[in-house]
SEDREN-836296 format. One record per residue (C-alpha): x, y, z. Coordinates in steps of 0.05 Angstrom, whole numbers, plus 5000, padded with zeros to 4 digits. Layout:
! residues N
XYZ
...
//
This chain:
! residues 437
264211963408
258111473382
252411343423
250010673436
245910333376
238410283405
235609553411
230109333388
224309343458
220508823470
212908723463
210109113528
207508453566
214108143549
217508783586
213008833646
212807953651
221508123653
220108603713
214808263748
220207713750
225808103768
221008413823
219907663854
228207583852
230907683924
238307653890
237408383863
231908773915
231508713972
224608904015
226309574037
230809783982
229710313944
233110073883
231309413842
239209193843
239709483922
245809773946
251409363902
253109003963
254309734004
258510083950
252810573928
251310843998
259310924011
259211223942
253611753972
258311854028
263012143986
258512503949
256712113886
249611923876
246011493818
240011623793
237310993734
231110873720
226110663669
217610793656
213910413609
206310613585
202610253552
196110373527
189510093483
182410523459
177010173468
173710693443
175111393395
179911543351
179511143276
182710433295
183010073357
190309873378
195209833426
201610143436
207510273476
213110823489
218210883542
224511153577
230711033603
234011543652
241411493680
244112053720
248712153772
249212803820
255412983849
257013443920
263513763904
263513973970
265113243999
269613123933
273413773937
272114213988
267814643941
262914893995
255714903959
257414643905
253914123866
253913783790
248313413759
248812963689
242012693668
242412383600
235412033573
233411513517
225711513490
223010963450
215810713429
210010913395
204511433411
196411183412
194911873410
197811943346
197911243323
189311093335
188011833308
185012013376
184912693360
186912993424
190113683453
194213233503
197912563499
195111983525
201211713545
205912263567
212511973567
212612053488
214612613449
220713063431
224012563392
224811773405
232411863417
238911963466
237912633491
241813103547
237513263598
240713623649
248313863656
248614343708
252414663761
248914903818
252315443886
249315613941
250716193973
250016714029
248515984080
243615664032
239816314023
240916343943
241915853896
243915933832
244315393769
247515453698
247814983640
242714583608
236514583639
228914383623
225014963640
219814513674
224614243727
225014843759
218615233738
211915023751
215114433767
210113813785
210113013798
208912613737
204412103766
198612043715
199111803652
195312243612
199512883598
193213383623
196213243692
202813103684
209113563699
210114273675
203314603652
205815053603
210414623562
203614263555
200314793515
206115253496
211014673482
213315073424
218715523466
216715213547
221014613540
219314013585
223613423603
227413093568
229313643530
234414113559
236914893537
242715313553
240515693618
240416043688
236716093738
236016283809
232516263875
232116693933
229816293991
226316864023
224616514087
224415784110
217415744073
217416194025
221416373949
222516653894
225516413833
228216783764
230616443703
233316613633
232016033586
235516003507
230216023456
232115593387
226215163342
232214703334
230914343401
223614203384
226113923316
226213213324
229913133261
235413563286
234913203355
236012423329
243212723316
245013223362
239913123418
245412803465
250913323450
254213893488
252814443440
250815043428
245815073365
245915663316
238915993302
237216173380
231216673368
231117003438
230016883514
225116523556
224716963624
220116503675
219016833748
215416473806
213216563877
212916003923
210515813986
211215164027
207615174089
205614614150
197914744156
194514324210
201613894217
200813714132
205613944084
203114384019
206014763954
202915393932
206115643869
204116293832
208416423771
208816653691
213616813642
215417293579
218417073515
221817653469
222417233415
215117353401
211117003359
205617013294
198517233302
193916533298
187317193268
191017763231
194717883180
201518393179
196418973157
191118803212
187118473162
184017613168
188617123144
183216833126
181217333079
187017593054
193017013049
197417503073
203217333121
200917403191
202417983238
208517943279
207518003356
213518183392
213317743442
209217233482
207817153555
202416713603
201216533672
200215983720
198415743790
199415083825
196614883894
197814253931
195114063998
195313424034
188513434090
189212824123
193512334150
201012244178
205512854143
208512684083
206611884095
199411674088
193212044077
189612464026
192713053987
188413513933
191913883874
189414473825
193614613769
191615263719
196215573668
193816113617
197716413551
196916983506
190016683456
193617053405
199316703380
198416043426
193715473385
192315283459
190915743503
189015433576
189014803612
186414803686
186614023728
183813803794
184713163823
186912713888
191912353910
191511793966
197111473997
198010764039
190610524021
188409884052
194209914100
198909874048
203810404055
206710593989
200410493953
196511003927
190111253896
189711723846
184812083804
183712773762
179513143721
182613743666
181714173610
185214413554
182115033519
183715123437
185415953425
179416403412
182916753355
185315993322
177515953328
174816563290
180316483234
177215703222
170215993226
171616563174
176516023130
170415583128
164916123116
169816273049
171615563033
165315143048
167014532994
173614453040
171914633112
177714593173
176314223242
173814823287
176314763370
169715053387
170314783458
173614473516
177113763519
176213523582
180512863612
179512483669
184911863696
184311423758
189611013776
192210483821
199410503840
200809793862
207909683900
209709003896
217209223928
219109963942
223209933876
217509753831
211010153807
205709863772
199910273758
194510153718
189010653694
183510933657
182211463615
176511813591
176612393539
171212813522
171313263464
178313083438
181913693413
176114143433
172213883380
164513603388
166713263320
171412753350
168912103384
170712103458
176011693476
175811103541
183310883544
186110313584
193110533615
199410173645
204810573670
211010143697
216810503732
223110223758
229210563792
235210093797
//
């Protein structure tokens, strides 16, 4: 079976002056529906009835540097998400039972890249892991013992269900799963799925914990081998090891407000090459020797959400922290910690919101002695040295127009790209679209 040919996209204002006008067309969405095309004249909600939801939807990002990197430009990526979710125990009596089919389609080009901006983390965050059809989820989950576990097998991304955070920024500092943001090597984000398990013990009504076993194989980080197999039901050749994850959660009502407090980390036995020493315990650096093999990798995270104010779960103000750590000595990044803000329904506008953040990304220690020996020995052909952090701020306005319809623009400052005082900061002007038909 042949996937659809992609199309060629449209310039970005000629996309968002397409939804803007679609947005204004009482034909397809309606004021208080969810969905730009509503509820196809009632057949999606009896669909839901019988347990078979939709899920299609499509973000756009556009963004220009006004300042950094080696060229100012402008440029544009997006995505296009259909999925569908199915209750098998309204279709066939299977009691906790339940399917899910995501399949995604990335297109665009990166400023990050593009504008040489130098940075750890993408100013736009819904590029990456190859501009293509790819199968995102296909997954059965059961529930058992009345809801109490929960278990899921197929292909997952690891940062659905681990670490797993709202996408609502633009720059990638702040933006989903941390450590697929500086471990994205073997912690596999959206849109890219593996072959996996996982499960979840709800411990009480507030409080979990979750185990998974992920497939490790470079193959679905290969963008090469993703343009034509991405999309496929397979089962690649080469799979290196196992991605273990393990979290903790907690979701308590403090004051009458909901929060998320996760605490989690993971181990990786496929381990990994030492970024310092060489296989005899020796410099790279000095020696040109193969590096040292570690035999496996591991890290850490936390991720805390509060809302403070306000109506529960409607408007008010929320506060996030977000800090992941891996092992310095076979991760090229090695931290990332972000704080920010989220308001909803400002000036009395109900789905509005405010948002803003600050973050870091932290270059390895060891990647940092090997460059600082390299160029002590090699002084007429010196390497960039990460001697520091790069730290990313993003406010945002998340304008509603109808409940089916974000536009959001923003700005982005980035000091220190790539953790190096080298690099010109970058000030980036953002627009992030999303739809859901």
């Amino acid at each position: 079976m042949e996937m659809p040919a992609r199309s060629k996209k449209a310039p970005a204002a000629r996309v968002l002056t397409a939804l803007l006008g679609l947005a204004a067309a009482p034909a397809f969405a309606a004021d208080d529906s969810p969905y730009l095309f509503g509820d196809w004249n009632g057949e999606r909600t009896r669909l839901a009835e019988k347990g078979i939801r939709f899920d299609f939807g499509y973000t756009g990002e556009a963004a220009h540097n006004a300042s950094g990197g080696t060229r100012h430009t402008t440029r544009y990526a997006d995505q296009w998400v259909f999925g569908s979710t199915l209750d098998l125990d309204k279709l066939w009596g299977w009691h906790g039972g339940e399917f899910q089919l995501v399949v995604t389609n990335r297109n665009g080009r990166n400023l990050s890249d593009d504008a040489n901006l130098g940075v750890y983390q993408q100013v736009q965050e819904v590029y990456g892991r190859g501009q293509t059809w790819l199968l995102t989820v296909f997954a059965l989950k059961q529930q058992l013992f009345d809801g109490k576990l929960e278990w899921r097998v197929g292909r997952l991304p690891v940062g659905t269900d681990f670490d797993s955070l709202p996408c609502d920024f633009q720059n990638l500092t702040f933006c989903g799963s941390q450590p697929g943001n500086i471990v994205g090597d073997y912690w596999i984000n959206w849109p890219v799925s593996q072959w996996a398990t996982t499960l979840k013990w709800n411990t009480t009504d507030q409080t979990y914990v979750r185990l998974g076993a992920y497939q490790l194989n470079p193959r679905y980080v290969d963008n090469t081998w993703a343009r034509a197999n991405g999309w496929k039901l397979n089962f690649p050749d080469g799979t290196t090891g196992v991605l273990l994850p393990f979290e903790f959660g907690w979701t308590p009502t403090l004051n009458g407000l909901p929060g998320s407090y996760k605490l989690g980390g993971w181990y990786n036995n496929a381990g990994g090459e030492h970024l310092y020493y060489d296989r005899n315990h020796q410099p790279i650096a000095l020696t040109g020797e193969a590096p040292l093999t570690e035999s496996a990798r591991r890290g850490g995270y936390i991720a805390l959400q509060q809302q403070i104010t306000g109506e529960a779960g409607g408007k008010g103000l929320s506060l996030f922290f977000n800090g992941t750590m891996a092992d310095s000595s076979t991760s090229a990044v090695d931290r990332q910690f972000a704080l920010g803000a989220m308001l909803n329904g400002p000036f009395n506008r109900s789905k509005d919101r405010i948002g803003v953040a600050v973050g870091t990304t932290h270059g390895s220690n060891e990647l940092v002695r090997y460059a600082r020996l390299y160029n002590q020995l090699n002084a007429d052909a010196p390497m960039p040295v990460a001697d520091t952090y790069e730290l990313a701020s993003e406010v945002f306005y998340d304008w509603y127009p109808i409940p089916s319809l974000s536009v959001r623009p923003n700005l982005q400052y980035v000091v220190n790209p790539g953790g190096s005082t080298q690099n010109r900061n970058a000030f980036v002007l953002g627009l992030k679209t999303s739809v859901a038909f």
